[in-house]
N, C-alpha and C positions, 0 to 999 in steps of 0.2 A: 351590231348584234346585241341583241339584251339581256342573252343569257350564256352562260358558257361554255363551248364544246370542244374538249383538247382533242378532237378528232378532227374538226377544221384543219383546214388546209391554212397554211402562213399567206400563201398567195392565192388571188383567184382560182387562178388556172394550175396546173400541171405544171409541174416544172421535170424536161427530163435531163439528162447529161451524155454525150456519146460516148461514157464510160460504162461497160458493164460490169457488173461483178459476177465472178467465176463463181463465186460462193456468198451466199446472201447473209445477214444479219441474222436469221434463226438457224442458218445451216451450221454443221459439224464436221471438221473434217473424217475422213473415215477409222483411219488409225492413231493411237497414242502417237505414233513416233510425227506422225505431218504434223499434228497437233502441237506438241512442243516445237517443231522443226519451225513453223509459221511464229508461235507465239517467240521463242528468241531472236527472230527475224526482229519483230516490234521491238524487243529489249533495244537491241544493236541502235536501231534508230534513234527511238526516244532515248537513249542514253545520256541525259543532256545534263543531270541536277551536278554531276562535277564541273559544270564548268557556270550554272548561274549561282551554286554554291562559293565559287572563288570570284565570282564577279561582288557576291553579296558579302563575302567576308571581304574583297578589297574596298568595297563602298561604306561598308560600316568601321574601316580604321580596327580594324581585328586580326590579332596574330594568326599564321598560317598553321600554328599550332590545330585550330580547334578546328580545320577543315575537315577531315577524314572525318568527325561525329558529325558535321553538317551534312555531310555527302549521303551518313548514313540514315539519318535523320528521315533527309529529301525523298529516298528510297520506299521509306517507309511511308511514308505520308503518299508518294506515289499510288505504290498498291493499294492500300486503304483508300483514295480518296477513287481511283477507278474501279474498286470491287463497289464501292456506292453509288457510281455513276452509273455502272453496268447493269447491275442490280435490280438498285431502287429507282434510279434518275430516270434520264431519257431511255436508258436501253439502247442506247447506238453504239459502234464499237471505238469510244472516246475512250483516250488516256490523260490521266487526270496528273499535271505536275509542276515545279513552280518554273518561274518561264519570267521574262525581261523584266512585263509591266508588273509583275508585282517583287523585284527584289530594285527595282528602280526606286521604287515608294521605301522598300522595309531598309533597305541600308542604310539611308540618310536617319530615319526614324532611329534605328540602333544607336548609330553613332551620335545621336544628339540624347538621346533619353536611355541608353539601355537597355540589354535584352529583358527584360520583366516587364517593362514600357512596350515592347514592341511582339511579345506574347499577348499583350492586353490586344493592341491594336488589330493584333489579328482574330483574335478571338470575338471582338465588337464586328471587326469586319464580315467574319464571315457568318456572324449571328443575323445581322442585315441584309448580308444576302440572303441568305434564307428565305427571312420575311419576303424579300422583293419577289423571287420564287414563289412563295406562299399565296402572295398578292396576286399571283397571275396581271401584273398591271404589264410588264413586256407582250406575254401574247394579246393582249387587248389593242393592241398598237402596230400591229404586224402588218395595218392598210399604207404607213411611213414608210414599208420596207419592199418595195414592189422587186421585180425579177432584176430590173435595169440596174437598183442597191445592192440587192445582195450577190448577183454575179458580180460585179464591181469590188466587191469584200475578199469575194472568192477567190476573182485574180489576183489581188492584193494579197492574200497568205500566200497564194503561191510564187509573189514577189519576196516575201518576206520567207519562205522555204528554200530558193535559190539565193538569198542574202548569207542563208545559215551555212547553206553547201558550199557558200564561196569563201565565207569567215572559216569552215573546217578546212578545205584545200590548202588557202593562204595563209592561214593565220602564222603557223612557223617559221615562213619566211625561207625555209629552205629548198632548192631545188631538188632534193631528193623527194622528198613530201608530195611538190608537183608531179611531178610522175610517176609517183605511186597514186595519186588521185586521176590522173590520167590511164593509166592501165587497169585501174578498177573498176573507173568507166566504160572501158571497151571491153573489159570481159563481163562487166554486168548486160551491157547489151548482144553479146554473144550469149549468153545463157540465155534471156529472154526470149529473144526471137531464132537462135537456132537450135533448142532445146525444146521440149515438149513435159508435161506432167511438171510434178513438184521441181524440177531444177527448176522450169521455165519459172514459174510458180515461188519459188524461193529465193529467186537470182540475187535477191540483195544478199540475203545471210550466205548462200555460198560465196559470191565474188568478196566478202568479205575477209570471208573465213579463208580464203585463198590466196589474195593479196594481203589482206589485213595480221592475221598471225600464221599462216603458213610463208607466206613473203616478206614478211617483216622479220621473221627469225632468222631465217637466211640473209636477211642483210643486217641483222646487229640491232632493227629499229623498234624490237617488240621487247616489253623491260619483263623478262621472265626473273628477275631477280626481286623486284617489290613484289610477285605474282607468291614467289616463296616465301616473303617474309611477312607477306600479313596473313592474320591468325584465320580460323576457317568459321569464328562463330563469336558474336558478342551480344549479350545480354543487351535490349533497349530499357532507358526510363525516360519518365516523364519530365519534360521541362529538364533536358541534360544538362545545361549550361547553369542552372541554379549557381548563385554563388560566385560566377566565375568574375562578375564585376565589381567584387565587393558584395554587396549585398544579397540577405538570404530570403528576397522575396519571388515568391514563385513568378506573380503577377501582379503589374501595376498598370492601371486603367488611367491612363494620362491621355487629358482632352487633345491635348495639342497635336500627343504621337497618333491616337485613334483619328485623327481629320488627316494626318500627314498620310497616315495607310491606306488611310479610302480612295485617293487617288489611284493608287495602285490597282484596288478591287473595282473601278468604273472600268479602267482599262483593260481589266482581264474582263469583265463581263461583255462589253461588246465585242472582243477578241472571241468570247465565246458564243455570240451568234453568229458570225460568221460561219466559225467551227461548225457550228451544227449545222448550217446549210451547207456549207461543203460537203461534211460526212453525209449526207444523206444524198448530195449527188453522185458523189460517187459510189455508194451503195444500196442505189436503186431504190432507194427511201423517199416515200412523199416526205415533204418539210412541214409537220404538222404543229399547233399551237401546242402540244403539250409536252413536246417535244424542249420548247423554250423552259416554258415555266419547272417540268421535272427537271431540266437540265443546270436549271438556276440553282433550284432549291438545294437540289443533291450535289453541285459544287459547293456552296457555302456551307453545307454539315461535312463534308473534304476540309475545308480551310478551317474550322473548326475542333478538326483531328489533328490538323498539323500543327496549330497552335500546342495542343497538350504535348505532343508530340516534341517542340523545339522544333521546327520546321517551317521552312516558309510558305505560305496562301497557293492554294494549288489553282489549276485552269486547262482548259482543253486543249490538248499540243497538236501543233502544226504537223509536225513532220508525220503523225500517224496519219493524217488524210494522204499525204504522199504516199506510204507503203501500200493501202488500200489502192488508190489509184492507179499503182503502178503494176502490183500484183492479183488485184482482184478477188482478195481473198479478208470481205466483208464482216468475216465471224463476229460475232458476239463471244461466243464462249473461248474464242483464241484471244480478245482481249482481255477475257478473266484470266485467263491461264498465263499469259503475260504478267497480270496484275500480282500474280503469286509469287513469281519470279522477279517483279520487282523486291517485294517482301525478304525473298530471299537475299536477293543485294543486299539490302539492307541488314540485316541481321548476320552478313557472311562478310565481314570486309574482302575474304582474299576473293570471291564471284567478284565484286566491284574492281577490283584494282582489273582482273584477267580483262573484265572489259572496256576498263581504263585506259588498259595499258594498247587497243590499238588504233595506231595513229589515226588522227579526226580527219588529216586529208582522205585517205583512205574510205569513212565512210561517204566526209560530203563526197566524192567522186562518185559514190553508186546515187547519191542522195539526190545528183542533180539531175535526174531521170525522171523521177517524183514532180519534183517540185513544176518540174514543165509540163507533167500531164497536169496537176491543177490548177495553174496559168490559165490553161487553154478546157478544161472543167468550167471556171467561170465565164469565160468567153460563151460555152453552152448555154449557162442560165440567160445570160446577155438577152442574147439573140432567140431565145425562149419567146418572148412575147412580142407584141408588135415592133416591128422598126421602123421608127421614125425618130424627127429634128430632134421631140423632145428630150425619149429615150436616150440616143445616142450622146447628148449634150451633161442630162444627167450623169451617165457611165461615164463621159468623156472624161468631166469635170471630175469625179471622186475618184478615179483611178490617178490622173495628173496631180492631185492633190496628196493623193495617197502615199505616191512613189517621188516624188520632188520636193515636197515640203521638209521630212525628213533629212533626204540631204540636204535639200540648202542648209535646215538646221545644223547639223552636223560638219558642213566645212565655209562657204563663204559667208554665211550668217552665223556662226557658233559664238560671236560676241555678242549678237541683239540676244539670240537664244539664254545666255547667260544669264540674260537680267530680267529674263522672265521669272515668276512665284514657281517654285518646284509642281504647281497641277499642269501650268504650260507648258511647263519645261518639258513633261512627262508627255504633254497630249504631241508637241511639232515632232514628236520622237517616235511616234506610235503609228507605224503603218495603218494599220489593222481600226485603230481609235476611228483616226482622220477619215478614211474609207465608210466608214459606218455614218458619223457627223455629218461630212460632206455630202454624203449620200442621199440621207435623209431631209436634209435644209433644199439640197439642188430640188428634188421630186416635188414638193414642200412648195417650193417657190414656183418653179414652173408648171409643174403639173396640177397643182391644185390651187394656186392662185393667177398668173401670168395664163397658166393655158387654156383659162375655161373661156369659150366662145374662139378659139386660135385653132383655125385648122391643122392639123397635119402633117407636113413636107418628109414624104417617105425620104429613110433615111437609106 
């Protein structure tokens, strides 16, 4: 194509999903009260920056001290960076926040150069993203990413969606925890399908709200006592941490930290195509070219916020394709109103702690509901286009890759992994990366060099 139309379609054809949504991307719910009731549905979920907040202060060798401002930090850079996605970006109902692959890059970064170091790095990183956005060079390349890639992506966050529900179930360790993730699952599935109208419609935030602090107080496991003690409102500034290393430099643009970060920002960008094909299957969205390129752009002016901010490099979150997918409730304007509500977290520590404070079994239980509608989401795009050898060999291949490589990494190879350069390290760890790569090279290899003149064999 030799000129450029962000109205293109990503793929030839049509891609549909057997997901519909209840409410589409330009609709509204009717009244203020569904409105806020849907958009702290999305809070509950993407509730995530306290715990890659304490992953990032354990990875950058940082007192537990300075969490609660990172947490707040995070919050903030949330809303800001999805009121710009919504907005100005793509316009799809994305939540924009920091997430693995990029506090995987920034804590090593800290820890070795400093936060003023690792403000630059994000501020460089997300100035380049931009550009690459700007460049529209991703939409130009979207004939690399046929149905067979990106359903293949697809099912892969929603492998990496059920990763998160089983790390929130499990993570405690305690048998109570399990079944209260167990009962929040079964009553989230009684809302949904023996309910009608907004329960059916909101099943996550009530079975939350039900088990999670209605059920949690009655057994002793919801902490209303830090819910007391933290204050109901704090003043944000720029670059919080100023100082706290010694040094009174806002920002330092260190070559080394800026190449260390950018690892980070590869892997949040293809995390973020997926993202966007997902969200548009499940909300009834063609996957159009400009779609990619606004989505680029107006993340990296996000990671750009959160830099001034003290914040870590934001990115498109998984588990918001789950809530859509599960409840069908596509809004655009619910994920602004969300986005405000992140805002307020932020600026409100005792709001964060109340949704702090309940237990993560609890939500992955309602969460793991989600995460299997957009498993089998991406199996749609799949089987979207033709089936055959090739197709199927491609998907086969980058989903196997997607879901296995990882682990090996992570337990019978976690010594080769070891002695990989921290961009390997970052990539055998990256569902979502390996899925997109794989993906690509497979179609790449087969379909457009190995397959030309090779018939067919329906698959």
């Amino acid at each position: 194509m030799s000129s450029y139309d962000p109205e293109q379609l990503v793929f030839e054809q049509e891609v549909t999903s057997s997901i519909k949504p209840i409410m589409g991307i330009e609709d509204r719910p009717k009244t203020v009260f569904e409105t806020l009731f849907y958009a702290f549905q999305v809070t509950l979920v993407d509730f995530t920056p306290f715990i890659w907040a304490g992953m990032f202060v354990t990875l950058a060798g940082l007192p537990d001290s300075i969490l609660p401002t990172m947490i707040s930090t995070c919050f903030l850079a949330m809303g800001v960076g999805t009121l710009i996605q919504t907005i100005f970006g793509n316009r799809l109902p994305i939540v924009q926040g920091p997430s693995a692959s990029v506090l995987s890059a920034m804590g090593p970064v800290t820890a070795m150069y400093g936060f003023p170091a690792m403000w630059g790095s994000v501020l460089v990183g997300g100035l380049l993203e931009t550009f690459l956005g700007l460049s529209r060079l991703l939409g130009r390349i979207r004939k690399f990413i046929p149905p067979c890639v990106t359903g293949s992506v697809v099912a892969t966050i929603g492998f990496v969606a059920a990763r998160i529900s089983l790390t929130w179930i499990f993570g405690s360790g305690r048998n109570l925890h399990l079944v209260m993730a167990v009962v929040a699952f079964v009553v989230a599935l009684v809302l949904k399908f023996r309910f009608k109208g907004i329960i059916s419609r909101g099943f996550i935030l009530v079975a939350t709200l039900l088990v999670g602090v209605a059920g949690a107080s009655m057994i002793g496991e919801y902490n209303w006592s830090a819910v007391i003690e933290a204050p109901w409102f704090a003043m944000p500034k720029l670059f919080p941490f100023r100082g706290f290393d010694g040094t009174q430099d806002a920002v330092i643009f260190s070559v080394a930290a800026i190449i260390g970060g950018l690892t980070g920002y590869i892997g949040s960008v293809f995390e973020s195509l997926g993202d966007y094909a997902a969200t548009c299957a499940v909300s009834g969205e063609s996957y159009r070219v400009k779609h990619i390129n606004r989505g680029i752009t107006a993340e990296g002016i996000g990671c750009i916020a959160s830099g001034f901010l003290g914040a870590l490099p934001v990115t498109s979150y998984t588990q918001n394709i789950g809530i859509i997918a599960a409840t069908g409730i596509a809004s655009r304007f619910v994920t602004q109103v969300a986005a405000v509500m992140f805002l307020f977290y932020g600026l409100s520590p005792k709001l964060a702690v109340m949704l702090a404070s309940i237990p993560r079994a609890v939500i992955g239980g309602v969460f793991a509901i989600s995460a299997s509608l957009i498993m089998f989401s991406g199996v749609d795009v799949i089987v979207s286009e033709k089936r055959n050898l090739k197709n199927n060999l491609v998907a086969g291949t980058a989903l196997g890759m997607a879901i296995m490589l990882p682990f090996y990494a992570s337990t019978a190879g976690a010594k080769w992994a070891a002695t990989l350069s921290p961009f390997w390290r970052m990539y055998v760890n990256n569902n979502v990366f390996i899925a997109v790569t794989v993906g690509v090279v497979m179609n790449l290899l087969v379909n457009q060099f190995l397959g030309k003149g090779v018939d067919d064999v329906e698959g």
